[in-house]
DSSP file (Angstrom, degrees, kcal/mol; ACC not computed):
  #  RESIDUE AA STRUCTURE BP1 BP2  ACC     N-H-->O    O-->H-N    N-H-->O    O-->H-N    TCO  KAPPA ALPHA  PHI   PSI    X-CA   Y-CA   Z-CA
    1    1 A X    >>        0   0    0      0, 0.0     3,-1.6     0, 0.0     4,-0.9   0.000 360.0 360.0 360.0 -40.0   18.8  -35.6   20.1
    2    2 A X  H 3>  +     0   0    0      1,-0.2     4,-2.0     2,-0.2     0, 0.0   0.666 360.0  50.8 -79.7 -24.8   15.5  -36.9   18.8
    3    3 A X  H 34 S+     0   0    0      1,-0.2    -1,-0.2     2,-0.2     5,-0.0   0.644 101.7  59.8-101.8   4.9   14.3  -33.0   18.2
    4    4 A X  H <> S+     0   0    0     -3,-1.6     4,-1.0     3,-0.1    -2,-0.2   0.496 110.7  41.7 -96.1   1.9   17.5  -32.3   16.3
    5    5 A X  H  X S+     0   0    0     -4,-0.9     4,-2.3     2,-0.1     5,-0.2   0.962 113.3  53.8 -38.3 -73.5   16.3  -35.4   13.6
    6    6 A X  H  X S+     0   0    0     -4,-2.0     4,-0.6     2,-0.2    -3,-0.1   0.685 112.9  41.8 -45.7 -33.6   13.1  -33.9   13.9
    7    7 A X  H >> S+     0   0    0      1,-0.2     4,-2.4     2,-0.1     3,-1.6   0.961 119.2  41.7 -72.5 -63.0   14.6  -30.0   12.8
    8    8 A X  H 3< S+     0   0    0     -4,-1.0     4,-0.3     1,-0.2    -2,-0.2   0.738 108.1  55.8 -69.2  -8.7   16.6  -30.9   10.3
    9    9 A X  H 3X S+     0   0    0     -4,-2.3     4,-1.2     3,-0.2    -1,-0.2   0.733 107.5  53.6 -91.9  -4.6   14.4  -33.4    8.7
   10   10 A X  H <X S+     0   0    0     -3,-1.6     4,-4.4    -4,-0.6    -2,-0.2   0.917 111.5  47.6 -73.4 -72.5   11.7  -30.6    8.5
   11   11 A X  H  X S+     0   0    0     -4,-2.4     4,-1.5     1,-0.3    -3,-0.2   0.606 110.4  53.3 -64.4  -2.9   14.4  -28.1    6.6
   12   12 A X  H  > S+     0   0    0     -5,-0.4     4,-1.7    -4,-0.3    -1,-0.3   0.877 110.1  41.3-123.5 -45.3   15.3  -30.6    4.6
   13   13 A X  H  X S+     0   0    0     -4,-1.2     4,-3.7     1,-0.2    -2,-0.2   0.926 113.9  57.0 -42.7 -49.2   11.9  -31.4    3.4
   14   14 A X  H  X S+     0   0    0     -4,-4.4     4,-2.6     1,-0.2    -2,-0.2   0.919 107.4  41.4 -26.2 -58.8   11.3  -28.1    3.2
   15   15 A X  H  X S+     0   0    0     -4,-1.5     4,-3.2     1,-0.2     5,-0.2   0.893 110.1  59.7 -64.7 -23.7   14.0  -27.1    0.9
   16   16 A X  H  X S+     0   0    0     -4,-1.7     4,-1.6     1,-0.2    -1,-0.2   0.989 111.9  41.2 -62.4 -47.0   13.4  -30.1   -1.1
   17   17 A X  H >X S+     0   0    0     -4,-3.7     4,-2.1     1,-0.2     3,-0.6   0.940 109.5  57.7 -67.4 -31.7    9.6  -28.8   -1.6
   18   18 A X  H 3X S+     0   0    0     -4,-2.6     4,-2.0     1,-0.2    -1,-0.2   0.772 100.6  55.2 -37.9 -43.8   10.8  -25.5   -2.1
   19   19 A X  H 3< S+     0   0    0     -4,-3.2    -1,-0.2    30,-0.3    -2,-0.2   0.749 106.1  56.1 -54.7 -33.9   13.0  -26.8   -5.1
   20   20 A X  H <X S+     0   0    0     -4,-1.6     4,-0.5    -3,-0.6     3,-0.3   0.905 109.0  44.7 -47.4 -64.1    9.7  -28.1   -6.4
   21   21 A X  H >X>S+     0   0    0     -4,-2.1     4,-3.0     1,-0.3     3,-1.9   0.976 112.7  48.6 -58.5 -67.5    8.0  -24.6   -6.4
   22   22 A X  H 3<5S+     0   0    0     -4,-2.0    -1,-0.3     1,-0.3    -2,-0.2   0.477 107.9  52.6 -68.2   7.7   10.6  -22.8   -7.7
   23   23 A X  H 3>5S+     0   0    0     -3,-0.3     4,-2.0     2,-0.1    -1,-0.3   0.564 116.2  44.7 -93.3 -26.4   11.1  -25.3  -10.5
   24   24 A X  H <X5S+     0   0    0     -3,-1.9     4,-1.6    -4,-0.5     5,-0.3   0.986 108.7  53.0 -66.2 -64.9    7.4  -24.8  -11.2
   25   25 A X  H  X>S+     0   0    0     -4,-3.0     5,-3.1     1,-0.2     4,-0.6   0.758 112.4  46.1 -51.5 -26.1    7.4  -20.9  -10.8
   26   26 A X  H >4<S+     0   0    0     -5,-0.5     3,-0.8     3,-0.2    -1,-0.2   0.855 110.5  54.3 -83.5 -42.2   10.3  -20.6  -13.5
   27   27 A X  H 3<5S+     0   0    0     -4,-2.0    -2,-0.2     1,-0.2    -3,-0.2   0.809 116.4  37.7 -29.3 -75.2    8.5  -23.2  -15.8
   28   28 A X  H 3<5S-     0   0    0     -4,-1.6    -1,-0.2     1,-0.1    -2,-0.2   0.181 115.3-119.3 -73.3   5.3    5.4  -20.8  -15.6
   29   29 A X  T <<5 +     0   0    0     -3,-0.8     2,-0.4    -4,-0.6    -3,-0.2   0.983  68.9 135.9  73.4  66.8    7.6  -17.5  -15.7
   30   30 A X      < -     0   0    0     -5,-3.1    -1,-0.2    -6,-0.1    -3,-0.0  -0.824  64.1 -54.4-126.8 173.1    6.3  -16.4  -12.0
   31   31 A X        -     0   0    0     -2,-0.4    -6,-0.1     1,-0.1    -5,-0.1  -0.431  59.9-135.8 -74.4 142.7    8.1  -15.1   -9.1
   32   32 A X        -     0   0    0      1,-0.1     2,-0.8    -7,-0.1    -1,-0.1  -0.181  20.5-108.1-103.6 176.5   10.9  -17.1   -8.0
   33   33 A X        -     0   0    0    -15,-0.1    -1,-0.1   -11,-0.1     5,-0.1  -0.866  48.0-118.1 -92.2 121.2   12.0  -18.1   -4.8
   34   34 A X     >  -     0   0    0     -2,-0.8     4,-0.7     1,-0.2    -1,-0.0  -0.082  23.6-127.7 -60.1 165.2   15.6  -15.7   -4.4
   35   35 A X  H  > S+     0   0    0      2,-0.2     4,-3.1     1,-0.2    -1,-0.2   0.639 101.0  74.9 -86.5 -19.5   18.6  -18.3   -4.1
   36   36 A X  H  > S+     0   0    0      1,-0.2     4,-2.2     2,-0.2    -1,-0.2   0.886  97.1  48.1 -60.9 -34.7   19.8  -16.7   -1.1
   37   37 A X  H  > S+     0   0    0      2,-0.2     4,-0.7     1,-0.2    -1,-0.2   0.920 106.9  49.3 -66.1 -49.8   17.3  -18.2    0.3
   38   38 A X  H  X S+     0   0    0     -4,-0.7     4,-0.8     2,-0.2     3,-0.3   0.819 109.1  54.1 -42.7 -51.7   17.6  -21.4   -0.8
   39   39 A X  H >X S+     0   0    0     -4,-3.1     4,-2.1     1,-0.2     3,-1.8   0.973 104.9  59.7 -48.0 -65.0   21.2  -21.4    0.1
   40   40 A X  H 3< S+     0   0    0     -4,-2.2    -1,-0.2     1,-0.3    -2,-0.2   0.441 104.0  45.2 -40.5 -22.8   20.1  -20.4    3.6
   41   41 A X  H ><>S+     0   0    0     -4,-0.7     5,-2.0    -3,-0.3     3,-1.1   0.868 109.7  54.3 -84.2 -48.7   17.9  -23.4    4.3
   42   42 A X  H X<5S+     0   0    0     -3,-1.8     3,-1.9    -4,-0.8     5,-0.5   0.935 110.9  49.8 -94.9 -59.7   20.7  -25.8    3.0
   43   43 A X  T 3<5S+     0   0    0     -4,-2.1    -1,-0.4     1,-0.2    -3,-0.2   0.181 108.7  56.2 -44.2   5.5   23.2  -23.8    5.8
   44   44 A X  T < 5S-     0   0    0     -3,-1.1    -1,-0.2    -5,-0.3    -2,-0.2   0.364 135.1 -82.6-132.7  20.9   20.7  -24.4    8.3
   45   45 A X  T X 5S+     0   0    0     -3,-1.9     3,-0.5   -34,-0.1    -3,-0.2   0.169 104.0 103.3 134.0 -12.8   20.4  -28.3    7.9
   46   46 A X  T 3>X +     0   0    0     -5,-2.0     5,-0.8     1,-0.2     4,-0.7   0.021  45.8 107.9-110.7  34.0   18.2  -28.7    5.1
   47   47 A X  T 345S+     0   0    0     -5,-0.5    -1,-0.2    -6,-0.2     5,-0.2   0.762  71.2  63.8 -85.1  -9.9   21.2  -29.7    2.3
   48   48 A X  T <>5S+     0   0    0     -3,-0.5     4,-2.3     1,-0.2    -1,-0.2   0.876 107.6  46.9 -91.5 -34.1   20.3  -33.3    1.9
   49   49 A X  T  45S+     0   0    0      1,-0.2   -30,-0.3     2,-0.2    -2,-0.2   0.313 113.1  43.8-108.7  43.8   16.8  -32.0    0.4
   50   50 A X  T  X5S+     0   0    0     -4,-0.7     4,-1.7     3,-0.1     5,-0.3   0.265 106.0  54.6-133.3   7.5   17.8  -29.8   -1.7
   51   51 A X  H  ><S+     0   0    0     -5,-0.8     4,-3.0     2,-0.2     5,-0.3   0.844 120.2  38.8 -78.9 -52.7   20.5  -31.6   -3.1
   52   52 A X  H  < S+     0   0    0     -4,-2.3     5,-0.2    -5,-0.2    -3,-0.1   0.887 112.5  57.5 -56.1 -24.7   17.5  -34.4   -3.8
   53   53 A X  H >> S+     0   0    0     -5,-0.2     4,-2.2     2,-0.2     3,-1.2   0.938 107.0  51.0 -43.9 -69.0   15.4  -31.3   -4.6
   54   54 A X  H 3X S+     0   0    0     -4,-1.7     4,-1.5     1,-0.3     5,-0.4   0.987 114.5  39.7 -39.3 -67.9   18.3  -30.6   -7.4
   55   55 A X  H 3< S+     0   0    0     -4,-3.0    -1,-0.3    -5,-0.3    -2,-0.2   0.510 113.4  58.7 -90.0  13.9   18.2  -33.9   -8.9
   56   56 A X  H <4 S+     0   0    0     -3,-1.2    -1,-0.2    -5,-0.3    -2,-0.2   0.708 122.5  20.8 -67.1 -44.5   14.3  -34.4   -8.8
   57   57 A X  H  < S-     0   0    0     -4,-2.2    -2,-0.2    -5,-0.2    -3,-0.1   0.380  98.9-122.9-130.3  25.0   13.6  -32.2  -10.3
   58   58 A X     <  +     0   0    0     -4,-1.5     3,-0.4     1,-0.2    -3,-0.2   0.479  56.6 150.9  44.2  37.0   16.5  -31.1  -12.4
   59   59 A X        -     0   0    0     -6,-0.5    -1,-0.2    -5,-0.4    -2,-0.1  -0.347  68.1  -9.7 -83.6 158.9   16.5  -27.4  -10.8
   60   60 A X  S >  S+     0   0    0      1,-0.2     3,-1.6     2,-0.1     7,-0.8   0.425  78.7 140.7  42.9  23.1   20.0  -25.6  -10.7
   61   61 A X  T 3   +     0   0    0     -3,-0.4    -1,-0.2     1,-0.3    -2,-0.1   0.735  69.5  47.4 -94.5 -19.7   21.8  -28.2  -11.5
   62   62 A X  T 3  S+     0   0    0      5,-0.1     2,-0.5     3,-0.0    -1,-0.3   0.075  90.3  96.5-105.3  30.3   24.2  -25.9  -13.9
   63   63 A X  S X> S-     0   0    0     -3,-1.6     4,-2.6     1,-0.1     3,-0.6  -0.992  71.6-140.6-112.2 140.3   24.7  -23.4  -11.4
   64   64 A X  H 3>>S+     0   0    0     -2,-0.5     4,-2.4     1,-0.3     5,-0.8   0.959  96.0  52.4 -46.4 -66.4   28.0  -23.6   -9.1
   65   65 A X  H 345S+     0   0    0      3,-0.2    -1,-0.3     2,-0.2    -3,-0.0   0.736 122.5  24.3 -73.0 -10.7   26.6  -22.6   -6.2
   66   66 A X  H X>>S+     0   0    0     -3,-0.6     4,-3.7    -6,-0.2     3,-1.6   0.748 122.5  58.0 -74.4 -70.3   23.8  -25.0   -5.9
   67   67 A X  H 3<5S+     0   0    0     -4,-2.6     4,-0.4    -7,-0.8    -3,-0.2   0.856 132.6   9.5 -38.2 -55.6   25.6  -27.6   -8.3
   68   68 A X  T 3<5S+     0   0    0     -4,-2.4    -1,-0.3    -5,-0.3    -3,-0.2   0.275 123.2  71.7-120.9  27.7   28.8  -27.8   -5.9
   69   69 A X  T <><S+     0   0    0     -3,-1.6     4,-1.3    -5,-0.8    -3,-0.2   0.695  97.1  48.6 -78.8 -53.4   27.2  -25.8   -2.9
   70   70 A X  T  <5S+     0   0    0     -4,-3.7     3,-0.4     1,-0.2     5,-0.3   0.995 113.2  48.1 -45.9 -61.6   24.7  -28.5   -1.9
   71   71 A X  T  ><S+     0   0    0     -5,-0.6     4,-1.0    -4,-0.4    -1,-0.2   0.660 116.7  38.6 -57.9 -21.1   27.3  -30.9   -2.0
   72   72 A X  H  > S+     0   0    0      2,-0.2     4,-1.3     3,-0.1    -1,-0.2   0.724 117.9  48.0 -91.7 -36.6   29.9  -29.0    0.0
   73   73 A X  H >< S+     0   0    0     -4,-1.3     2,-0.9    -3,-0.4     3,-0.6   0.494 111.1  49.0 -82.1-136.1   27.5  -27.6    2.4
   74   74 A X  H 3> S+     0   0    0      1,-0.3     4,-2.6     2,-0.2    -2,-0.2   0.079 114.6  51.3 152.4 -52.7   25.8  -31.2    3.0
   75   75 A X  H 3X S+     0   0    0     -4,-1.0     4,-1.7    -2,-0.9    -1,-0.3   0.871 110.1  49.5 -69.5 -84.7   30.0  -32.8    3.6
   76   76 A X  H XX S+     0   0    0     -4,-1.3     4,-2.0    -3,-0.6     3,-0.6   0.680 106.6  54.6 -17.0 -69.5   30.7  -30.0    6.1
   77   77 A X  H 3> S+     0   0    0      1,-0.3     4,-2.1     2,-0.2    -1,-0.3   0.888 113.3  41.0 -27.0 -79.0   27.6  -30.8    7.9
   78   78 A X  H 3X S+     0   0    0     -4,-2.6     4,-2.2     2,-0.2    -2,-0.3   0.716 108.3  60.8 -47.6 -31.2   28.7  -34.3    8.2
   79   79 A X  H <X S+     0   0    0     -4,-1.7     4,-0.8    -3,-0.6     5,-0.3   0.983 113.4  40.3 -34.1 -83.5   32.2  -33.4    9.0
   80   80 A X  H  X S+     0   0    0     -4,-2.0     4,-1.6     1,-0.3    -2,-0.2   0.704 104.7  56.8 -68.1 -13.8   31.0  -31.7   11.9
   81   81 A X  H  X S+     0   0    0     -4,-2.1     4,-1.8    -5,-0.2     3,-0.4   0.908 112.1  54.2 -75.5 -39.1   28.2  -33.9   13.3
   82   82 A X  H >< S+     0   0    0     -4,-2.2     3,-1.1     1,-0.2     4,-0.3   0.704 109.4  43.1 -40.1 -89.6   31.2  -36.5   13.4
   83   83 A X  H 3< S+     0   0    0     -4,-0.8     4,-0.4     1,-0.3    -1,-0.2   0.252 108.6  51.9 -88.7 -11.0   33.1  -34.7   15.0
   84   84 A X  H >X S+     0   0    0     -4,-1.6     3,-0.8    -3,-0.4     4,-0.6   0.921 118.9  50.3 -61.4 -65.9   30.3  -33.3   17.8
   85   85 A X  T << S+     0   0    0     -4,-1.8    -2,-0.2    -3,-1.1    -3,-0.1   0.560 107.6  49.3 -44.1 -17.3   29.8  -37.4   18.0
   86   86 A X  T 34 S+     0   0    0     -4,-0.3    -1,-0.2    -5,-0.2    -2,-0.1   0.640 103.0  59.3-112.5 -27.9   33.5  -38.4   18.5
   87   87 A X  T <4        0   0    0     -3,-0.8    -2,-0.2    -4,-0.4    -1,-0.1   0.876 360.0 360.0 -90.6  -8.9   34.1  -36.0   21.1
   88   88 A X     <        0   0    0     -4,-0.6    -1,-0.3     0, 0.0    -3,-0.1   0.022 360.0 360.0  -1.5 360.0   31.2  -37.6   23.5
């Protein structure tokens, strides 16, 4: 249990820094990090940072899919770790 903290609190810092970069790299007109990618992190545990990633650093915050993608992705998650927990 203690090394699926440990994963997901790793993707989720990740994405969050990833949100960082790629807020930098559009400032500075450089190549971005694709959003598929982004998405992908946030579908593999890492949606609580890059929803704080979003609102750090004000990235994506008017696109749908990030805007209500984080959020959706990040409730589903929790849906289903309840419900992995309840049935224990």
């Amino acid at each position: 249990m203690m090394l699926l903290w440990l994963y997901l609190a790793a993707v989720s810092l990740a994405l969050f820094a990833l949100m960082g970069i790629d807020k930098a790299a559009a400032k500075n007109r450089c190549r971005r990090i694709p959003e598929r990618t982004l998405l992908a992190l946030a579908v593999l545990g890492g949606s609580p940072g890059g929803l704080a990633g979003m609102l750090a650093f004000r990235h994506k915050t008017r696109k749908p899919a990030f805007a209500l993608g984080f959020p959706a992705i990040l409730i589903c998650q929790i849906a289903v770790g309840i419900l992995i927990a309840c049935q224990g």
